[in-house]
C-alpha positions as CSV (number, residue, x, y, z in Angstrom):
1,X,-64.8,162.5,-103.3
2,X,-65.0,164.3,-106.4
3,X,-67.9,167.0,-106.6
4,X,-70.0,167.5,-109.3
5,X,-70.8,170.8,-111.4
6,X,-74.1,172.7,-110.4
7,X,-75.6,172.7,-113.4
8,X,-74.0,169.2,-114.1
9,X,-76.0,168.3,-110.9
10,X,-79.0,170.0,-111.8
11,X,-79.2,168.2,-114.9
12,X,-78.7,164.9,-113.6
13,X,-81.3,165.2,-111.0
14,X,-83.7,165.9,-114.1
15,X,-82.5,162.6,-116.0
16,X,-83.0,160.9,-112.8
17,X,-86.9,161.9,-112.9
18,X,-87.7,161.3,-116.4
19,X,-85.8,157.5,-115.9
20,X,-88.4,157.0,-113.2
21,X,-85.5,156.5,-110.4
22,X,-87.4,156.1,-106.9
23,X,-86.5,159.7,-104.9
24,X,-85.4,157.3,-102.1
25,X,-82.2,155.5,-104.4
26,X,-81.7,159.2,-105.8
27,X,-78.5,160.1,-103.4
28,X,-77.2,157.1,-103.8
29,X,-77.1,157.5,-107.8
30,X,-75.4,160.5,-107.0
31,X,-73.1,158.9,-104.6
32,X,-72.2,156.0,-107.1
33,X,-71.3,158.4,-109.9
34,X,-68.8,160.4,-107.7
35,X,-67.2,157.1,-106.8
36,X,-66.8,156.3,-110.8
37,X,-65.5,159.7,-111.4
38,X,-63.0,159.3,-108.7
39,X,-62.0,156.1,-110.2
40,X,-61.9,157.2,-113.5
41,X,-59.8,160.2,-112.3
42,X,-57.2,158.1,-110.2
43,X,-56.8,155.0,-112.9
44,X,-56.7,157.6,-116.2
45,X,-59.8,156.0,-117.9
46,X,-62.0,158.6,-119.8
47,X,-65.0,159.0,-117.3
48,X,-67.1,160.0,-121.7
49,X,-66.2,156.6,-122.3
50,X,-68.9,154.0,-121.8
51,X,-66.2,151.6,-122.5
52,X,-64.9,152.3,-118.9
53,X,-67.5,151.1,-116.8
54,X,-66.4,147.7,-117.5
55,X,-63.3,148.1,-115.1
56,X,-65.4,150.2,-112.6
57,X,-68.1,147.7,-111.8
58,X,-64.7,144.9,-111.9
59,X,-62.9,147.4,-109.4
60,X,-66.0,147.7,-107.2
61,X,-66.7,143.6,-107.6
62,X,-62.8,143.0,-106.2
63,X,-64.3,145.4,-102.7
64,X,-66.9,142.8,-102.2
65,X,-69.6,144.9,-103.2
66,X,-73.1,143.1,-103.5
67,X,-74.9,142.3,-107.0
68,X,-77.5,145.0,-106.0
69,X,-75.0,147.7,-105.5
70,X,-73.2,146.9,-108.7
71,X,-76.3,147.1,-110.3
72,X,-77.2,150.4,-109.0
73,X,-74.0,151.4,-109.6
74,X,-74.6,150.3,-113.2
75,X,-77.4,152.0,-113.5
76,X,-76.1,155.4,-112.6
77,X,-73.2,155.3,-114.9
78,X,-75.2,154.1,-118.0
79,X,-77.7,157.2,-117.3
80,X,-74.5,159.9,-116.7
81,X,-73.2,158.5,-120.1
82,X,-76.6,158.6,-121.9
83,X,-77.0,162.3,-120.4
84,X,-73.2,163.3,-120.9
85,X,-73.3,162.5,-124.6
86,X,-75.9,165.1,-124.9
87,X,-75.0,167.6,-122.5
88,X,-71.4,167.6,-123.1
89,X,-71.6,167.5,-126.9
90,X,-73.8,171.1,-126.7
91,X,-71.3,172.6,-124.2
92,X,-68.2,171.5,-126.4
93,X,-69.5,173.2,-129.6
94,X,-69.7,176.2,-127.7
95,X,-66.5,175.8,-126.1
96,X,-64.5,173.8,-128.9
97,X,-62.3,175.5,-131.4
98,X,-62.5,173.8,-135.3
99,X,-59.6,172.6,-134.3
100,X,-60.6,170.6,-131.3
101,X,-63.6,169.3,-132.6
102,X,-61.3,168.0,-135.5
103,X,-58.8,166.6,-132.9
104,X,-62.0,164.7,-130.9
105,X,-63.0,163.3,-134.3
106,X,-59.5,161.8,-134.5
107,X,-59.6,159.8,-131.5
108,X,-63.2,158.6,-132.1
109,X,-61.6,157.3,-135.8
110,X,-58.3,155.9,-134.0
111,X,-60.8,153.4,-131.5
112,X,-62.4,152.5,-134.3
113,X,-59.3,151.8,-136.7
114,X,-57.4,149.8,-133.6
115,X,-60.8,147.7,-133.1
116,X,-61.5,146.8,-136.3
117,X,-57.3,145.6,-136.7
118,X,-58.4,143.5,-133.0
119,X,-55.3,145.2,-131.2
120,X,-55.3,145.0,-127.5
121,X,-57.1,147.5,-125.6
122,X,-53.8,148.5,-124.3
123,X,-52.6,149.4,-127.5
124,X,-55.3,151.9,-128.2
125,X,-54.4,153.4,-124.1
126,X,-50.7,153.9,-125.5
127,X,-51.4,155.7,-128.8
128,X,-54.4,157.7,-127.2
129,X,-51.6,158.9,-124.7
130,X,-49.0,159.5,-127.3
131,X,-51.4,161.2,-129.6
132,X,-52.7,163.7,-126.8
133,X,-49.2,164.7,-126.1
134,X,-48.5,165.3,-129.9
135,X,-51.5,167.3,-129.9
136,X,-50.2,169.5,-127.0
137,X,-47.1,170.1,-128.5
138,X,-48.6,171.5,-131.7
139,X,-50.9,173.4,-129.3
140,X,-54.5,172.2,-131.0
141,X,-53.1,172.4,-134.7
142,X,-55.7,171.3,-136.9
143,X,-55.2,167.9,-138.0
144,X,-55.9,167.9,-141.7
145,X,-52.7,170.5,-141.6
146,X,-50.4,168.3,-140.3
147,X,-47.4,167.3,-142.3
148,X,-44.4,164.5,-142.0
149,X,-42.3,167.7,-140.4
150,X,-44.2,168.1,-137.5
151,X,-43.8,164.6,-136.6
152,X,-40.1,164.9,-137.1
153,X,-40.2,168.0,-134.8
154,X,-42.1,165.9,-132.4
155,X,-40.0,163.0,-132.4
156,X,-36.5,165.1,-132.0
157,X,-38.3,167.0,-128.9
158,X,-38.7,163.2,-126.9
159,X,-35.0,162.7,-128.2
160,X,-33.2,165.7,-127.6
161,X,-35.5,167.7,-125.2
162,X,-36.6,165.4,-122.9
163,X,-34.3,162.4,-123.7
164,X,-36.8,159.6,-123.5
165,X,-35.4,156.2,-123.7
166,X,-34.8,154.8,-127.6
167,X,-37.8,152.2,-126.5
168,X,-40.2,155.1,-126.1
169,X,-39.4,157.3,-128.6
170,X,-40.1,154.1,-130.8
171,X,-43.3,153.3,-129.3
172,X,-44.5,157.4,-130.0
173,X,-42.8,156.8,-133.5
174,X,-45.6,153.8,-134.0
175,X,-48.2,155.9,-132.3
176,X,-47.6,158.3,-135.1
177,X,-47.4,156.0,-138.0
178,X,-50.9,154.8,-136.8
179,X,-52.3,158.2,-136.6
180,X,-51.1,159.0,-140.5
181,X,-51.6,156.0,-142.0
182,X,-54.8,154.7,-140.6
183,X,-56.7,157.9,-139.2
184,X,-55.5,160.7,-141.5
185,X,-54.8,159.0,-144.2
186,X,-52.0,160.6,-144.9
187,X,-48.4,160.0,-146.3
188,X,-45.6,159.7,-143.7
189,X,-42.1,160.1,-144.8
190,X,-39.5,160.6,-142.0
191,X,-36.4,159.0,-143.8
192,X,-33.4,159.6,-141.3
193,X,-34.4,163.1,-140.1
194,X,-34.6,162.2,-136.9
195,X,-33.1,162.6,-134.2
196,X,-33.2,159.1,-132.9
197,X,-33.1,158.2,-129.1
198,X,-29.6,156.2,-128.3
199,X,-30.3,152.8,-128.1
200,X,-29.1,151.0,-124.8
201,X,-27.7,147.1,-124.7
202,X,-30.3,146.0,-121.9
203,X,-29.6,142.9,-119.9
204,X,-32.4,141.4,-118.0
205,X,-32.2,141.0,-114.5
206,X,-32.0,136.7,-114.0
207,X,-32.6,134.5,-110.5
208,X,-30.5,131.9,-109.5
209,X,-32.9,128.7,-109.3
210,X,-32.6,129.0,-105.7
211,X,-33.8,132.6,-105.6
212,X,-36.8,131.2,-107.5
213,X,-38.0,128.7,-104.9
214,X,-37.3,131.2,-101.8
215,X,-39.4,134.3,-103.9
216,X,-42.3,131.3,-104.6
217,X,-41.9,129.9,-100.5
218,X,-43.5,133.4,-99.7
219,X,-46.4,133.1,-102.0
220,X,-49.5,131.9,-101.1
221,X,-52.1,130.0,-103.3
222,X,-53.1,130.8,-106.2
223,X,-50.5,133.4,-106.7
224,X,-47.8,130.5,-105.9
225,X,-49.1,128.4,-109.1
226,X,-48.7,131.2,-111.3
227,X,-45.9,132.4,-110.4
228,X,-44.7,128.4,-111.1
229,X,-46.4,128.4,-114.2
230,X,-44.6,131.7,-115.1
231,X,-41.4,130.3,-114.5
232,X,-41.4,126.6,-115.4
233,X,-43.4,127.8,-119.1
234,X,-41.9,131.2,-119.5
235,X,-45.2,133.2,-119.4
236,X,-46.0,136.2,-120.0
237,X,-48.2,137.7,-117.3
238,X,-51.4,139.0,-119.1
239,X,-50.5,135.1,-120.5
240,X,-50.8,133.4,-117.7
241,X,-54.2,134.9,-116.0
242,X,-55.7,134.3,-119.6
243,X,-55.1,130.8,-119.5
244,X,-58.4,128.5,-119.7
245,X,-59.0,125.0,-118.6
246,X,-59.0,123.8,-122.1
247,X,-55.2,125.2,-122.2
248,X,-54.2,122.1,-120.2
249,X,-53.2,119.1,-122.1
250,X,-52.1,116.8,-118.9
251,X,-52.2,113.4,-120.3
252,X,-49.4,114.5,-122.7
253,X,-48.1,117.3,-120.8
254,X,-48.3,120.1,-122.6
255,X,-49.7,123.4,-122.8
256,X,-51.1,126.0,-125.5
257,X,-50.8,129.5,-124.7
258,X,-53.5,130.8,-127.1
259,X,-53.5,134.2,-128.2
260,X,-50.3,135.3,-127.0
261,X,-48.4,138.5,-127.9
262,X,-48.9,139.3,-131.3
263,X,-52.3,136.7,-131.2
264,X,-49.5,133.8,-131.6
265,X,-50.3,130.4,-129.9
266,X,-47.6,128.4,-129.0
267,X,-47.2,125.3,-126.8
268,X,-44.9,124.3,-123.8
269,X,-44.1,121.3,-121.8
270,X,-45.7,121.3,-118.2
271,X,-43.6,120.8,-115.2
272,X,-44.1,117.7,-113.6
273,X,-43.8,119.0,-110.4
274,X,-46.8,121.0,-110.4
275,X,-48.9,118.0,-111.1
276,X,-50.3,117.5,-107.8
277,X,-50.7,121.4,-107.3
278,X,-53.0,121.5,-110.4
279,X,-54.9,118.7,-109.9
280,X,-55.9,120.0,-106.3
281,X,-56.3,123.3,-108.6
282,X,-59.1,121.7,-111.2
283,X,-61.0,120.1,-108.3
284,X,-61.5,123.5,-106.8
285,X,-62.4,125.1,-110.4
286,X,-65.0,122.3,-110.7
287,X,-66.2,123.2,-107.3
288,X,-66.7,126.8,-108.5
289,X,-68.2,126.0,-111.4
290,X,-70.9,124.2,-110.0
291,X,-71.8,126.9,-107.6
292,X,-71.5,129.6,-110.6
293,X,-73.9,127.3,-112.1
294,X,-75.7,126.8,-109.2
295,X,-76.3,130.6,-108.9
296,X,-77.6,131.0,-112.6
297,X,-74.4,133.4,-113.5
298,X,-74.3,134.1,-117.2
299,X,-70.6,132.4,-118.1
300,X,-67.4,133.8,-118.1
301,X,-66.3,136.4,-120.9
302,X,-65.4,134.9,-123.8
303,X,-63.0,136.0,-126.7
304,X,-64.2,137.8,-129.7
305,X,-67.6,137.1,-131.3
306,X,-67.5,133.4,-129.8
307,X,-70.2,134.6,-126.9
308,X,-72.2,135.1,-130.6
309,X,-71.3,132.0,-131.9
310,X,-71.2,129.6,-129.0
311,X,-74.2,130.8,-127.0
312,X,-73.7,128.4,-124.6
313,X,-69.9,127.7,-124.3
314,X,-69.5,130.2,-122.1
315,X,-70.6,128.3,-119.2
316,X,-69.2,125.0,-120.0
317,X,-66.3,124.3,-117.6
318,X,-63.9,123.8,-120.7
319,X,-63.7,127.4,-121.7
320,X,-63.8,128.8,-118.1
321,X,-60.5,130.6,-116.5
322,X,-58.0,128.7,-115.1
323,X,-57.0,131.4,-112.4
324,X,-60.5,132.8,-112.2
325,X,-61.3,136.0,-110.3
326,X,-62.9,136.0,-106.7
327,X,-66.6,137.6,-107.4
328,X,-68.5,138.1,-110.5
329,X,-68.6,141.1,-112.8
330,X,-72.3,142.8,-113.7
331,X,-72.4,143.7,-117.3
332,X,-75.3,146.6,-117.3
333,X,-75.6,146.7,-120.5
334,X,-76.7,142.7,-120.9
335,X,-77.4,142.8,-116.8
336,X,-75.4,140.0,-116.8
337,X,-73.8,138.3,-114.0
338,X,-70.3,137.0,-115.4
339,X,-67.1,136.0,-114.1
340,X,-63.6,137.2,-114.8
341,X,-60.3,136.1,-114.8
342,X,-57.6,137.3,-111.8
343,X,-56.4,140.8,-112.4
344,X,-52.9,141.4,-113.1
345,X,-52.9,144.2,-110.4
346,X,-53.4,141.2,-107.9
347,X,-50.6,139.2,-109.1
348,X,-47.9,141.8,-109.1
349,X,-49.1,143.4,-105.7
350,X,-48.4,139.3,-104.2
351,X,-45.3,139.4,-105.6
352,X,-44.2,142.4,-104.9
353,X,-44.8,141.1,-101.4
354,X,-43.2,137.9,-101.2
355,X,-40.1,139.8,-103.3
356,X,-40.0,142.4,-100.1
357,X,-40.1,139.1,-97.3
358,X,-37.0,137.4,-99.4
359,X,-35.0,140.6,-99.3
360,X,-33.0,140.1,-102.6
361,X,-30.6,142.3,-104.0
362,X,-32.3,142.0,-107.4
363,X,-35.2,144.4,-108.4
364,X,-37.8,141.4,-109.7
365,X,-40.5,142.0,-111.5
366,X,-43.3,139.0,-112.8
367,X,-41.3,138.9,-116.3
368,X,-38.1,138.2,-114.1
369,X,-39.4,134.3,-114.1
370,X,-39.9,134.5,-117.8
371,X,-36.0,135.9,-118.4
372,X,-34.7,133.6,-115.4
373,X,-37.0,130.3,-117.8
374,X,-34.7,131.0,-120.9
375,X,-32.0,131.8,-119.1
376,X,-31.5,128.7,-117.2
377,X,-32.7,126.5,-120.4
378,X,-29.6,128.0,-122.2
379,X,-27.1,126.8,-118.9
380,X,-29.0,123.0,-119.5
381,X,-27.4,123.8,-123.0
382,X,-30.5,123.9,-124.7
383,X,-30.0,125.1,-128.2
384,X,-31.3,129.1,-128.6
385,X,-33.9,128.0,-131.6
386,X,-35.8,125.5,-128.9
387,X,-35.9,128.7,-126.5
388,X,-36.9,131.0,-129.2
389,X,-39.8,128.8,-129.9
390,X,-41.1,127.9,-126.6
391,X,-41.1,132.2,-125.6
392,X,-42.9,132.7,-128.9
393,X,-40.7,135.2,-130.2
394,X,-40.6,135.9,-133.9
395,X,-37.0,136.7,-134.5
396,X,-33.8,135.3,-132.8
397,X,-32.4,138.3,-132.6
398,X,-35.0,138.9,-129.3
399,X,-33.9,135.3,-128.0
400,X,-30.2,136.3,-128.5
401,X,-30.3,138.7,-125.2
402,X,-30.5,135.9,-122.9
403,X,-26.8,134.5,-124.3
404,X,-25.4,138.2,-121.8
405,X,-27.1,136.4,-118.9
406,X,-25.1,133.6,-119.2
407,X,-20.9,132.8,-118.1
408,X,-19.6,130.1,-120.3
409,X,-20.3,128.2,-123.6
410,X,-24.0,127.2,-123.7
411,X,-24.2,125.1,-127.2
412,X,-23.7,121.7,-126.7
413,X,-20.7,120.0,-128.2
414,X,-21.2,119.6,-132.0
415,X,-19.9,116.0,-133.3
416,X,-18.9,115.1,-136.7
417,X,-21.0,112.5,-138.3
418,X,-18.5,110.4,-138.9
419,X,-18.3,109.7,-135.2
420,X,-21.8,108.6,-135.0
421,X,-23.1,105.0,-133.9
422,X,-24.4,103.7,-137.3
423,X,-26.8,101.7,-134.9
424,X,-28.5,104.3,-133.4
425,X,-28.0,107.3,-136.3
């Protein structure tokens, strides 16, 4: 467990008096705040950032850990941030260069330019990470000096140094462009100075439909109907654990993937097959939504400023998830009680699982059902603009991939109108 600083300690133990925290719950305080920097340490979240609780108090939720103790939890984390923020900000203007200072005010300014443009909090993870290792490079150079060649320098060093794919040199390239354009302000002109990363012709791995069923016989529920409804919609997976009841459209068979990649909706046909599954699958989510109710919880998480908006729609069972998470999550900051959908994390570690028991030769991932779903449309000679549209992509050029996965000719045959039936033309 990780140990705390002395004087770090020292100070703590102060905050802890002033707050009025009963000597008695004092250790444990302590205890709960070395778990959280353990966790923030072993899953890279910034241990400053209050935003990273969240995922802590989830993380400590998924080990069965009673309200009380998430709430204690709570508790200690908001009063290390409220401390930190004044402790840490007097040692780092002792310790900080200009420079650094300049460079902390740069990622304060890039969460606050990817918020305000509603990009997922992934996307700020990836351009904080590309940003820090730009700012290594140039070895703390103060950002107001920066110009369009140190980014080319930059860029040619993943190229040509350390001969990153063309895929990740292009996602530090947008990192980059953000940090310019939207944080420094600044003009960026690269032209074709660059040394670009060679771009590879990727083929995605595809399963035959009988390598489908015998990856899905070793799943167990609910992992089994996602996995299904990955494959027989082509879904994305952060797609498919966002899905909400009101998603399902089961008199006319179709569903709406809202807020998609790129915040796209789209809708898909449902399988037929899985209509008994799901219905089976709504009587248990009414079940739980009784008993959430039941136990006063406080709703489930809700997009945007709709929790605003909507005080109460958070607890009807229309906007609640459709592959919901085991336990609620405390929210210290509302001391709420609300409830999450499934992690990804548990998804991928069940079918990384039932991928070992069916001992393929192919390396499958969760987006393997979502290649193997276009794939197999275009062998039922489904025409590539239908595919393009139900996997949401914005240019064909992405759909055109899945043609390589293919052997033979997938259009359907193409008749003259001539040769039509004037009855039924």
């Amino acid at each position: 467990m990780r140990r705390i600083p002395t004087d770090f300690c020292a100070a703590f133990q102060k905050a802890m008096l002033t707050a009025m925290v009963p000597e008695s719950e004092r250790n444990e305080y302590l205890r709960w705040l070395r778990f959280y920097l353990d966790f923030c340490s072993k899953y890279s979240f910034p241990p400053r950032d209050p935003d990273s609780l969240a995922p802590f108090l989830n993380k400590l939720s998924e080990k069965n850990q009673s309200r009380s103790q998430q709430e204690q939890a709570g508790a200690s984390v908001q009063l290390y941030h409220a401390l930190v923020q004044k402790w840490v900000a007097d040692k780092d203007s002792e310790r900080l260069s200009d420079e650094q200072r300049r460079w902390e005010e740069c990622y304060v300014n890039l969460k606050q330019e990817i918020r305000i443009r509603q990009y997922s909090p992934k996307t700020l993870k990836t351009y904080s990470g590309w940003i820090a290792q730009f700012q290594r490079y140039l070895k703390d150079k103060d950002p107001r000096a920066l110009c369009s060649e140190d980014a080319r320098r930059f860029l040619s060093h993943l190229a040509v140094d350390r001969r990153v794919a063309a895929s990740t040199q292009n996602q530090a390239f947008n990192a980059l462009l953000f940090l310019y354009r939207h944080v420094l302000k600044a003009e960026y002109e690269l032209g074709d100075t660059v040394v670009r990363a060679r771009r590879t012709k990727y083929i995605p791995v595809v399963l035959t439909r009988e390598e489908v069923d015998i990856v899905i016989g070793h799943l167990d529920y609910p992992h089994k109907l996602a996995i299904q409804l990955m494959y027989g919609c082509g879904l994305r997976l952060f797609e498919c654990v966002n899905l909400r009841v009101h998603c399902f459209n089961l008199d006319e068979g179709m569903l709406t993937v809202h807020d998609g990649k790129g915040k796209k909706d789209r809708s898909v046909p449902l399988p037929k097959a899985l209509y008994p599954q799901m219905d089976l699958h709504f009587d248990r989510l009414k079940n739980l939504h009784c008993q959430d109710l039941a136990a006063e919880f406080d709703g489930v998480f809700m997009p945007g400023a709709l929790d605003r908006k909507w005080k109460s729609a958070s607890k009807e069972f229309t906007w609640q998830w459709f592959f919901p998470a085991k336990t609620l999550t405390y929210v210290p900051r509302k001391t709420e009680h609300r409830r999450y959908h499934m992690h990804e994390s548990h998804l991928q570690k069940s079918l990384r699982a039932a991928v070992l028991k069916s001992q393929l030769k192919k390396r499958v991932t969760s987006h393997t059902f979502r290649h193997s779903f276009a794939s197999h449309l275009l062998m039922a000679n489904y025409d590539i603009r239908t595919i393009q549209q139900l996997l949401g992509h914005s240019d064909i050029r992405t759909t055109m991939i899945y043609l390589h996965t293919v052997k033979g000719r997938t259009i359907k045959e193409v008749a003259s109108p001539l040769d039509f039936d004037p009855e039924t033309a």
